[in-house]
Backbone as a ProteinNet text record, in pm:
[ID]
protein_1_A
[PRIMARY]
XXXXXXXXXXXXXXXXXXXXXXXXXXXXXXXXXXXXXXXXXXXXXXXXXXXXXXXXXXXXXXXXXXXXXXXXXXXXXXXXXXXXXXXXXXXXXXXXXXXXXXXXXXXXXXXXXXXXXXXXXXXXXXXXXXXXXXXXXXXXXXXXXXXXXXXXXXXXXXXXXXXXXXXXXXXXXXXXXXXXXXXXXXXXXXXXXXXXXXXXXXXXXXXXXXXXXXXXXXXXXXXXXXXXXX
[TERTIARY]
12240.6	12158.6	12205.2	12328.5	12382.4	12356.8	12392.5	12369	12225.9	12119.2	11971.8	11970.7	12011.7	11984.2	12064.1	12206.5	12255.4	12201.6	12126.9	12014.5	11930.8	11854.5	11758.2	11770.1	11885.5	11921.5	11928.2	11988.2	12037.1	11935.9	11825	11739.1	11599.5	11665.2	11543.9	11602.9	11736	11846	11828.7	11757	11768.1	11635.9	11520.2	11371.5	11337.6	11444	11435	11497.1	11613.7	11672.4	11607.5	11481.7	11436.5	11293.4	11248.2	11162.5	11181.1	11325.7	11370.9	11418.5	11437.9	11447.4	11390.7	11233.7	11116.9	11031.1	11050.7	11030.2	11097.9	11247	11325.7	11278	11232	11203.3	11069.4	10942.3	10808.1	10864.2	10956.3	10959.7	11053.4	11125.9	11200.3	11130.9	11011	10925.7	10819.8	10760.8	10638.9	10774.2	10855.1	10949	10971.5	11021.2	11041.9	10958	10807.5	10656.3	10634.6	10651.5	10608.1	10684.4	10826.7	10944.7	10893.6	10859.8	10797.8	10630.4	10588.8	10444	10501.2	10599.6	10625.2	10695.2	10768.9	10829.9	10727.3	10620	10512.1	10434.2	10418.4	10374.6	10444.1	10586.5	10670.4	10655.6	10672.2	10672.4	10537.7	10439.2	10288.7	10295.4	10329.3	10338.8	10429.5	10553.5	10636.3	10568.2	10474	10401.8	10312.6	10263.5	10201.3	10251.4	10438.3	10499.8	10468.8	10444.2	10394.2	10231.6	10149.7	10073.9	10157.9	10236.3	10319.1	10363	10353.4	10409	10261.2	10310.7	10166.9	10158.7	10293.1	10305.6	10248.4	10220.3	10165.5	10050.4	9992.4	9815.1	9747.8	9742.9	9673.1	9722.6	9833.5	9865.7	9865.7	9870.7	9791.9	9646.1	9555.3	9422.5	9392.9	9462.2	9425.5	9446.8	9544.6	9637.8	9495.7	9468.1	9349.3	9231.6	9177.2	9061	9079.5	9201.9	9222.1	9208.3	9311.9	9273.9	9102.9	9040	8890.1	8821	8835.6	8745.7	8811.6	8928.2	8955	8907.5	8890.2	8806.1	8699.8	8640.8	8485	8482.4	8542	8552.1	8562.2	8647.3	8658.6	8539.4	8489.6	8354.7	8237.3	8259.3	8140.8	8179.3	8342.6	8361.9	8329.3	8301.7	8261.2	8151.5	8068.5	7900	7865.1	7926.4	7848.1	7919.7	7915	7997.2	8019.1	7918.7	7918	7957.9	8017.7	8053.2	8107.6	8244.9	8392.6	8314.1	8181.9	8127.6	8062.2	8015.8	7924.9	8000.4	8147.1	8259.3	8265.8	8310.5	8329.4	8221.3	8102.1	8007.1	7997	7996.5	7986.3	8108.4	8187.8	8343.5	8283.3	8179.9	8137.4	8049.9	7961.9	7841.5	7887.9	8001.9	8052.2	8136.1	8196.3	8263	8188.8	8084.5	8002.1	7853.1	7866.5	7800.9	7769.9	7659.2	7645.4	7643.9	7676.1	7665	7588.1	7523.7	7394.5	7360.8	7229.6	7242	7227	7215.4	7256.6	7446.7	7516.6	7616.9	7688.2	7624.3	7624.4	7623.9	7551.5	7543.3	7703.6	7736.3	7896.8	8007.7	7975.8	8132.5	8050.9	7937.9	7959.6	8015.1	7989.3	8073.7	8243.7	8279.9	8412	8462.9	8381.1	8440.4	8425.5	8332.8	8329.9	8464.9	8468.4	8608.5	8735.1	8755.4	8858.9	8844.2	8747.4	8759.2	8692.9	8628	8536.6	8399.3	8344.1	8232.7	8098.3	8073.1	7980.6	7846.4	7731.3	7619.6	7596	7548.5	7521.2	7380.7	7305.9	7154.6	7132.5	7068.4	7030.1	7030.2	7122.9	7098.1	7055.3	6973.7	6989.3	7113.8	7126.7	7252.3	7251.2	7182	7199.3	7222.8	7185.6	7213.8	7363.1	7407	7572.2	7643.8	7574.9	7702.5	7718.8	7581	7570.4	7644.3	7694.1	7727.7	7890.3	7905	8088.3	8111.2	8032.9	8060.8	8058.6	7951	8039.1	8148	8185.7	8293.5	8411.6	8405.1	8533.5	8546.7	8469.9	8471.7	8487.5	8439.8	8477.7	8591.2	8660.5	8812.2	8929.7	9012.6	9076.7	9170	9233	9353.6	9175.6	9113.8	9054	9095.3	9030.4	9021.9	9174	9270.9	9421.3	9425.5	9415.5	9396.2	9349.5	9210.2	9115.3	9193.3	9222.1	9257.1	9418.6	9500.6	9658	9633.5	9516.7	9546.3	9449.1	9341	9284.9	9380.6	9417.6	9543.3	9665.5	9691.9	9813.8	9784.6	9634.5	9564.3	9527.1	9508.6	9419.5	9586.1	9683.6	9831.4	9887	9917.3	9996.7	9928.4	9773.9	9759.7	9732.2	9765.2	9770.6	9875.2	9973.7	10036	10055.2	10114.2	9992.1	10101.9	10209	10281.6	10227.3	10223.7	10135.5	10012.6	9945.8	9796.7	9823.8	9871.2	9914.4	10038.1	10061.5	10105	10012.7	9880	9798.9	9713.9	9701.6	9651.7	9713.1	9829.3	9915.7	9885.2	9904.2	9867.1	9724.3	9619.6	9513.4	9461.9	9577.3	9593.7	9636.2	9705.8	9777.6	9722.6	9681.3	9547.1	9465.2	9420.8	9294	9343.1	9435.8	9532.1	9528.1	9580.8	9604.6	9457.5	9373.3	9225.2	9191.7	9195.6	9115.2	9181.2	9319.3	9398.9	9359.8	9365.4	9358.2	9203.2	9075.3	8942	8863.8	8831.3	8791.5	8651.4	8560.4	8426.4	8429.3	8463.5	8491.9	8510.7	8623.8	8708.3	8570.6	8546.2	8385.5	8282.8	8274.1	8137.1	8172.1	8278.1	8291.9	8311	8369.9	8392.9	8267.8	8185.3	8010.5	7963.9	8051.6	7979.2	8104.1	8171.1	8308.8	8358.5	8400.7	8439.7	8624.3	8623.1	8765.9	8889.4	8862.5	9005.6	9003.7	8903.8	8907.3	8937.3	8951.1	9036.6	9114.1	9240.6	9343.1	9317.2	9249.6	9192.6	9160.5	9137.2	9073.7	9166.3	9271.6	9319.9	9427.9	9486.2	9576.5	9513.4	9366.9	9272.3	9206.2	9159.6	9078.7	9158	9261.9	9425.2	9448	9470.9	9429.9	9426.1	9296	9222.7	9280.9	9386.5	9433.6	9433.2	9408.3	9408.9	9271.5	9196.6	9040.6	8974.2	8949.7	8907.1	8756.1	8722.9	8572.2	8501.2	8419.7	8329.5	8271.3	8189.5	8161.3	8252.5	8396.4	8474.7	8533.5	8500.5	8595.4	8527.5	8602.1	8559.6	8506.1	8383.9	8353.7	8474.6	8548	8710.5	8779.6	8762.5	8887.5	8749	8633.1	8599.3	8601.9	8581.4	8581.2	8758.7	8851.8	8963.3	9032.9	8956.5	8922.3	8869.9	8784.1	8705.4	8788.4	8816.7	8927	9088.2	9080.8	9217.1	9181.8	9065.3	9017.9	8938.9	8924.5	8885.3	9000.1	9081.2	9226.8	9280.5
6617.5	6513.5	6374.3	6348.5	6217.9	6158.7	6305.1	6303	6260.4	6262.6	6222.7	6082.3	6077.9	5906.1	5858.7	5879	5761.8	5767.8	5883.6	5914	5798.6	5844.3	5752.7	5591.2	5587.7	5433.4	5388.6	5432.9	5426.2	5355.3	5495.7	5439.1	5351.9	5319.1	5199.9	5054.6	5041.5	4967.2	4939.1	5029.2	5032.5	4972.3	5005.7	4925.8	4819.3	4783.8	4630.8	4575.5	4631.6	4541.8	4524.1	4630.2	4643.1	4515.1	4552.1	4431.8	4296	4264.1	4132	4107.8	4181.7	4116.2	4115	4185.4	4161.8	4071.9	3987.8	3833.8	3752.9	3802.7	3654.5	3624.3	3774.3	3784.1	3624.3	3670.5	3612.9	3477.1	3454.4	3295.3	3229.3	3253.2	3200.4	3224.8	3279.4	3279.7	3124	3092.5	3045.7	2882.9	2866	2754.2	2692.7	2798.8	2773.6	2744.3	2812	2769.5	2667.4	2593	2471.8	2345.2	2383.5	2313.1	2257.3	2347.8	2332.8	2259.9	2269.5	2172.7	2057.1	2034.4	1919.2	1825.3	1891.5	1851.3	1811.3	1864.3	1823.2	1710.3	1709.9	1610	1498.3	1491.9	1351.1	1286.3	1419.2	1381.2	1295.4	1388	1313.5	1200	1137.1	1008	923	988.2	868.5	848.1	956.5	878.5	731.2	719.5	596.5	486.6	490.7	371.3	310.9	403.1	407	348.3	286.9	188.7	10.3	37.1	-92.3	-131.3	-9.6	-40.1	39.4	-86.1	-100.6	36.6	95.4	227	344.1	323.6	492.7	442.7	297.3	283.7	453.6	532.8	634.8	711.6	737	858.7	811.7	663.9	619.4	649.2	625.6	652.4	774.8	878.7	1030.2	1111.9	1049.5	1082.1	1054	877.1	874.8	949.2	980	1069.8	1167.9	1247.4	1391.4	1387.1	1257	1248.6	1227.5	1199	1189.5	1259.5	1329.8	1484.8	1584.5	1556.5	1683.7	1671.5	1508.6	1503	1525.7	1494.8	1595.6	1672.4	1728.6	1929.7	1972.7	1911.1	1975.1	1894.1	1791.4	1766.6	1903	1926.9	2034.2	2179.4	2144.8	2319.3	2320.3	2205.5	2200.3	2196.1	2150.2	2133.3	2263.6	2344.2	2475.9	2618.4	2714.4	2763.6	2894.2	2901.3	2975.1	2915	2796.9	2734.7	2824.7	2869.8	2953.3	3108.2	3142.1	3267.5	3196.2	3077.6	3053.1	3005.9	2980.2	2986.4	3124.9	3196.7	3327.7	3385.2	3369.6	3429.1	3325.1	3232.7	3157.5	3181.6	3257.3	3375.3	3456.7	3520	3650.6	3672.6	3568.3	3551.2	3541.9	3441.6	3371	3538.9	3581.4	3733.3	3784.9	3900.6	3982.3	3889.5	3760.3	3726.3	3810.5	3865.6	3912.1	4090.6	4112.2	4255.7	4330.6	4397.5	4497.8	4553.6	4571.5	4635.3	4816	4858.7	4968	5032.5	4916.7	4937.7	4957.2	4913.1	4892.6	5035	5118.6	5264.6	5328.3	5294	5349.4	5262.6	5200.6	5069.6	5091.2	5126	5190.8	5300.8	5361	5518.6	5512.9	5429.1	5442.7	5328	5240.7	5157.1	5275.7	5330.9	5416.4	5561	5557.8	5648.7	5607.9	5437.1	5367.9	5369.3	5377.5	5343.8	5216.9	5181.8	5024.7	5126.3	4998.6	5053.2	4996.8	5033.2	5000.6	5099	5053.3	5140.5	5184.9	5317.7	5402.6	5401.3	5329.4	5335	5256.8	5254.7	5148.1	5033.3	4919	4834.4	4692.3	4584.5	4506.6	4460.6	4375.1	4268.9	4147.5	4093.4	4014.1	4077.7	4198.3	4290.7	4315.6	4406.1	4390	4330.6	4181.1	4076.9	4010	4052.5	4001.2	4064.6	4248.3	4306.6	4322	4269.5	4285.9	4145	3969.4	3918.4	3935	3995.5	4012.5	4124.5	4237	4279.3	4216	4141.6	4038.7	3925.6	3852.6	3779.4	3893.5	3980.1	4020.8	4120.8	4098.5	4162.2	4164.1	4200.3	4155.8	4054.5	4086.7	4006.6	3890.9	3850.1	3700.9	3643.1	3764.8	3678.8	3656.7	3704.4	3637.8	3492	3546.7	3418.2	3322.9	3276.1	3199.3	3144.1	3256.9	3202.9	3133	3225	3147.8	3030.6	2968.5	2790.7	2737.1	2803.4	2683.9	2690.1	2794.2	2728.3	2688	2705.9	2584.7	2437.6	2390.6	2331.5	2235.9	2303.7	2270.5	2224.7	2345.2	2306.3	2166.6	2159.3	2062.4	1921.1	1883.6	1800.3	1696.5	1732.9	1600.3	1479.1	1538.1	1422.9	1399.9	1324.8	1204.6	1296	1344.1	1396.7	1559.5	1625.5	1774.6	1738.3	1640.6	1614.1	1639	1551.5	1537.7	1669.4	1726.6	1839.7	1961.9	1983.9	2001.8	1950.4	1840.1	1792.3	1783.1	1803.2	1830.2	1965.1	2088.3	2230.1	2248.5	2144.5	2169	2138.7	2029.5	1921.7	2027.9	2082	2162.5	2304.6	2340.8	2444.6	2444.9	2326.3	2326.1	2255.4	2204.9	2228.6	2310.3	2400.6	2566	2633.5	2639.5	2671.2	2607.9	2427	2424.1	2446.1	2476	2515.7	2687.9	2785.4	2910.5	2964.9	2854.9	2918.3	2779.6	2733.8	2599.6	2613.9	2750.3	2715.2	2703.8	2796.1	2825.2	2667.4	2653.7	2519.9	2405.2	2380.4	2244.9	2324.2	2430.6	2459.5	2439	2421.7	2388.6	2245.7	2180.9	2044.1	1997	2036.4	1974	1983.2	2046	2076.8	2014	1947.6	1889.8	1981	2113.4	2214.4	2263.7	2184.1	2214.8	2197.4	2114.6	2138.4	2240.8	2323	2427.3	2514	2535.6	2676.2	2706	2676.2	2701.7	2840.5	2752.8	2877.8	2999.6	3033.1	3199.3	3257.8	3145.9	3141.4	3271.5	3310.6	3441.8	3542.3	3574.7	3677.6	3688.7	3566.2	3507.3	3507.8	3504.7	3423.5	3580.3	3702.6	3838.9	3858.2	3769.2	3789.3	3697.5	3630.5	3520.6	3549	3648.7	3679.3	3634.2	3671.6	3605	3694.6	3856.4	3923.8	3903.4	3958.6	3954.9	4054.8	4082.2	4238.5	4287.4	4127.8	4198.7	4250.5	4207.8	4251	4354.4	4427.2	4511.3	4640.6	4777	4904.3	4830.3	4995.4	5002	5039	5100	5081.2	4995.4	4877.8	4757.3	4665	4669.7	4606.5	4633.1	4745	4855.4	4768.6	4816	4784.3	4609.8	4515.1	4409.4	4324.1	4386.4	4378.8	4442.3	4599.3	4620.8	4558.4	4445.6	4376.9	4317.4	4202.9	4125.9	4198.5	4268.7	4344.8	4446.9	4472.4	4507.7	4431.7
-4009.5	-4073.3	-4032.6	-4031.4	-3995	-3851.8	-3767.2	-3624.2	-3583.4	-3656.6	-3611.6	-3675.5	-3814.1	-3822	-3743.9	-3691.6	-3621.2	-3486.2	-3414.8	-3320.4	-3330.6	-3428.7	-3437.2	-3490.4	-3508.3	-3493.7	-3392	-3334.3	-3179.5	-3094.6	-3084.1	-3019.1	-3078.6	-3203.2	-3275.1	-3185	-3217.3	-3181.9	-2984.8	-2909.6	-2759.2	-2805.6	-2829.1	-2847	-2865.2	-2994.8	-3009.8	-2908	-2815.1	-2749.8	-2632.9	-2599.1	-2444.9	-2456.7	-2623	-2669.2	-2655.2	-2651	-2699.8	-2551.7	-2443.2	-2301.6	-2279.1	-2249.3	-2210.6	-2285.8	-2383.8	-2465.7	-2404.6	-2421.6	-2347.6	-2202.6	-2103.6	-1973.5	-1954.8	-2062.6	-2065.1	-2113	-2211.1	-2231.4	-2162.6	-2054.2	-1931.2	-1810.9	-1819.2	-1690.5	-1739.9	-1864	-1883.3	-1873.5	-1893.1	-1935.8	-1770.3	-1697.5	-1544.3	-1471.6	-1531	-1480.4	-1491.8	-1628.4	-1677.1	-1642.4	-1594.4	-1561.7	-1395.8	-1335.1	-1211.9	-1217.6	-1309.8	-1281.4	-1310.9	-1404.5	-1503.3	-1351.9	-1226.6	-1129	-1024.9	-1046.1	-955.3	-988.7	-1135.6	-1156.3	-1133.8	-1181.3	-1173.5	-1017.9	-923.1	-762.2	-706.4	-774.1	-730.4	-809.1	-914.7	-931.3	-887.8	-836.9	-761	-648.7	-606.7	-482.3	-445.3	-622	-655.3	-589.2	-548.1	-535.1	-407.4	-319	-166.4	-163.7	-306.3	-263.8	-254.4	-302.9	-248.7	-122	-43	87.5	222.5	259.7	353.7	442.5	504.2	620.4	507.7	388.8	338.3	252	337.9	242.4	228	394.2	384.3	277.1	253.6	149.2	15.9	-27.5	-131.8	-185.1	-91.4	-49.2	-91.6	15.2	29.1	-149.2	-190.2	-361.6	-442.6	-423.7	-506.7	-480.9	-403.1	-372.5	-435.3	-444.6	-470.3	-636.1	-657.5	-849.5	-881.8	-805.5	-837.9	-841.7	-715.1	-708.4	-793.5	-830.6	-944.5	-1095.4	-1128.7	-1225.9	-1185.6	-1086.2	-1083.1	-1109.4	-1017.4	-1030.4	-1186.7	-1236.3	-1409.9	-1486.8	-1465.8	-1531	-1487.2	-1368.4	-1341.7	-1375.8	-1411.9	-1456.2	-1648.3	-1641	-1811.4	-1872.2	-1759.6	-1763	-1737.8	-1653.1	-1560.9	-1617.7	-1673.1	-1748.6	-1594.4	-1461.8	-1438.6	-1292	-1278.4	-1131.4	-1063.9	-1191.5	-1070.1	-1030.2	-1113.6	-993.5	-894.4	-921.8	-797.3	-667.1	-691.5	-570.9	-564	-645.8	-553	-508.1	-550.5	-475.9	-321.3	-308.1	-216.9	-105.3	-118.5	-69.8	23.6	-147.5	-46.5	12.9	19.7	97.9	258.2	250.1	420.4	457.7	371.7	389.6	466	392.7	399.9	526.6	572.4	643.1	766	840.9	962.4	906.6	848.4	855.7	801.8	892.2	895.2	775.2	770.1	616.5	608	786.5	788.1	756.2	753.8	723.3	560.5	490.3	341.2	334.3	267.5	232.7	281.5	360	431.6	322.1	347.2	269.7	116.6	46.8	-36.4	-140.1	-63.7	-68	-23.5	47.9	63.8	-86.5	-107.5	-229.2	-364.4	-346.1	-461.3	-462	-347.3	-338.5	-359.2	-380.5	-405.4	-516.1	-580.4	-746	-804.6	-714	-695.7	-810.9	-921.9	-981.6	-937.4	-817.4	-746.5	-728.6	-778.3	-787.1	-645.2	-628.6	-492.7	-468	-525.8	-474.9	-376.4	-287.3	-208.1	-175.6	-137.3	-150.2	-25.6	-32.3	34.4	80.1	161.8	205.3	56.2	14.8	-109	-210.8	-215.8	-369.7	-353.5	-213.3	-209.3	-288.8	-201.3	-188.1	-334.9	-440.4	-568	-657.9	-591.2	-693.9	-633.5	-493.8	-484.5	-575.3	-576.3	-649.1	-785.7	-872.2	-973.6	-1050.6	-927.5	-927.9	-884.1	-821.7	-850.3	-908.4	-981.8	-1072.6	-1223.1	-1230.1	-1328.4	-1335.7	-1228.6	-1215.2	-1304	-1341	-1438.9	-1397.2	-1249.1	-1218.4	-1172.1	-1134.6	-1126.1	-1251.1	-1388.7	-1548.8	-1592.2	-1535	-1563	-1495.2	-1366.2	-1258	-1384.4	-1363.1	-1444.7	-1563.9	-1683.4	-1783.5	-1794.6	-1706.9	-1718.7	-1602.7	-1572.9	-1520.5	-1615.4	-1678.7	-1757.1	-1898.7	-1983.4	-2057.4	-2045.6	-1917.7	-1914.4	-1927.8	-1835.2	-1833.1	-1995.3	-2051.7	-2226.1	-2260.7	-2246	-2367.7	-2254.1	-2151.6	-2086	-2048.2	-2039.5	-1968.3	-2051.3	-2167.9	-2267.2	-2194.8	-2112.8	-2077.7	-1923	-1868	-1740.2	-1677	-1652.9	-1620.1	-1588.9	-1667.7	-1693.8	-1611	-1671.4	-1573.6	-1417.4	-1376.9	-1247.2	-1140.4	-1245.8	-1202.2	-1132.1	-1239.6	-1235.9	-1075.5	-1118.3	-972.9	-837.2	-813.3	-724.6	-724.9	-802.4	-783.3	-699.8	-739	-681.5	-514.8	-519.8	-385.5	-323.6	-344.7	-221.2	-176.4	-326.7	-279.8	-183.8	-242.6	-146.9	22.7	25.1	190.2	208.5	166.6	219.1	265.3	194.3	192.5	362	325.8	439.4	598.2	589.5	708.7	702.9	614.2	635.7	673.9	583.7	573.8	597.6	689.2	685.9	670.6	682	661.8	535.1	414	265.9	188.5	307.4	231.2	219	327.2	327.9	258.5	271.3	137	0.1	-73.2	-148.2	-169.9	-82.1	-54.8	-89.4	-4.3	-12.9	-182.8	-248.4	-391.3	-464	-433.9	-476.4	-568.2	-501.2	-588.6	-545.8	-415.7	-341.6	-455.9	-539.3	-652.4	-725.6	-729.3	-831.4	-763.6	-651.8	-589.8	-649.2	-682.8	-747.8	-861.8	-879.7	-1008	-962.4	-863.1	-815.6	-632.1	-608	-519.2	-520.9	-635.5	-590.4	-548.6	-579	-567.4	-411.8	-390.8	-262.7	-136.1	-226.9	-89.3	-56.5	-135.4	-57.6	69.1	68	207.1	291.7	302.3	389.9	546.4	620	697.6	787.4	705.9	739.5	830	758.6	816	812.9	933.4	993.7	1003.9	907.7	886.5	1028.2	1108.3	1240.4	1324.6	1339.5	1422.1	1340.1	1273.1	1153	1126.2	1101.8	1078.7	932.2	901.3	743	648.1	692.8	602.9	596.9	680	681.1	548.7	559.4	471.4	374.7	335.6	202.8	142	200.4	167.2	142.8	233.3	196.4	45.2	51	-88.8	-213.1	-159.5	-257.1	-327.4	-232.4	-245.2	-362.3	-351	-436.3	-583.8	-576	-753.1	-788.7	-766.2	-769.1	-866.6
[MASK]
++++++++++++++++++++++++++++++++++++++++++++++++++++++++++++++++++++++++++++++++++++++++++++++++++++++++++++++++++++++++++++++++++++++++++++++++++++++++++++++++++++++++++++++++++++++++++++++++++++++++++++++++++++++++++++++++++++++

């Protein structure tokens, strides 16, 4: 009798303790997260100082543009409830561009063998590309994506510091974008949507490679696509 309660102490005693590192784990990850925007921000504002000096007018310039279009971008992500699908659909349109629609029925069936919930009836080239977009917008890792930058977003940017952290995260995003995907990168540009990458960039960035359906088996796309609703 003694031998099972102190058993079962034991391992009440291992639960709480495996509980309480995997808490301490999540609140020294979100602290180090925040420690690091809070560093981005301070940096992107010491850059301010470099409008004082005439050799970095451009990177004065280039800083302010970027703080502008990112208030765009979040005015239109507040007006439009459905912008960040209409970037990823605008992904998978340039993706899935060029390829036959005798090919669809094939990269169907292999997505459905991955575990992709993709209807098997027939489809056009726009029906596809409507239903891989909203299988990856409605992905789960996109809706983590999505939601862990717009609430960091809501709790931190009360201050000019947090703000700008923020906007440095986006600045550099969207660098990366237009060096890795430069058609992607200016279609959004044209819709002043390039700061909001960030937001759907761990998902999209997948694909960093910049595979090409025409140059590509029906399995490299199948598996492509599968990266991003994964």
């Amino acid at each position: 009798m003694y031998n099972s309660i102190i058993i079962s102490k034991m391992q009440a005693d291992n639960i709480f303790a495996l509980r309480l590192e995997q808490a301490l784990q999540g609140v020294k990850k979100q602290v180090l997260e925040q420690a690091k925007l809070l560093d981005m921000g301070i940096t992107r504002l010491s850059f301010y100082a470099s409008c004082f000096t005439s050799n970095y007018q451009d990177v004065c310039a280039s800083q302010k543009q970027e703080d502008i279009r990112f208030m765009e971008a979040l005015v239109q992500l507040l007006k439009h409830n459905d912008i960040i699908r209409e970037m990823v659909a605008i992904y998978i349109d340039q993706f899935l561009k060029g390829v036959k629609e005798e090919r669809i029925p094939k990269i169907q069936r292999l997505l459905s063998k991955m575990g992709a919930d993709i209807a098997s009836t027939s489809m056009s080239n726009q029906a596809f590309s409507s239903a891989i977009t909203s299988s990856v917008y409605y992905s789960v890792s996109m809706k983590i994506s999505i939601d862990n930058k717009l609430n960091k977003i809501s709790a931190i940017a009360v201050t000019a510091t947090g703000l700008y952290g923020h906007v440095q995260q986006a600045a550099s995003a969207a660098q990366r974008l237009k060096m890795r995907n430069m058609p992607y990168y200016f279609a959004l540009y044209s819709l002043k949507l390039e700061m909001l990458y960030f937001l759907i960039e761990p998902v999209i960035s997948r694909n960093d490679h910049v595979i090409r359906p025409l140059m590509a088996t029906d399995s490299e796309v199948a598996l492509a696509i599968m990266r991003m609703i994964r």
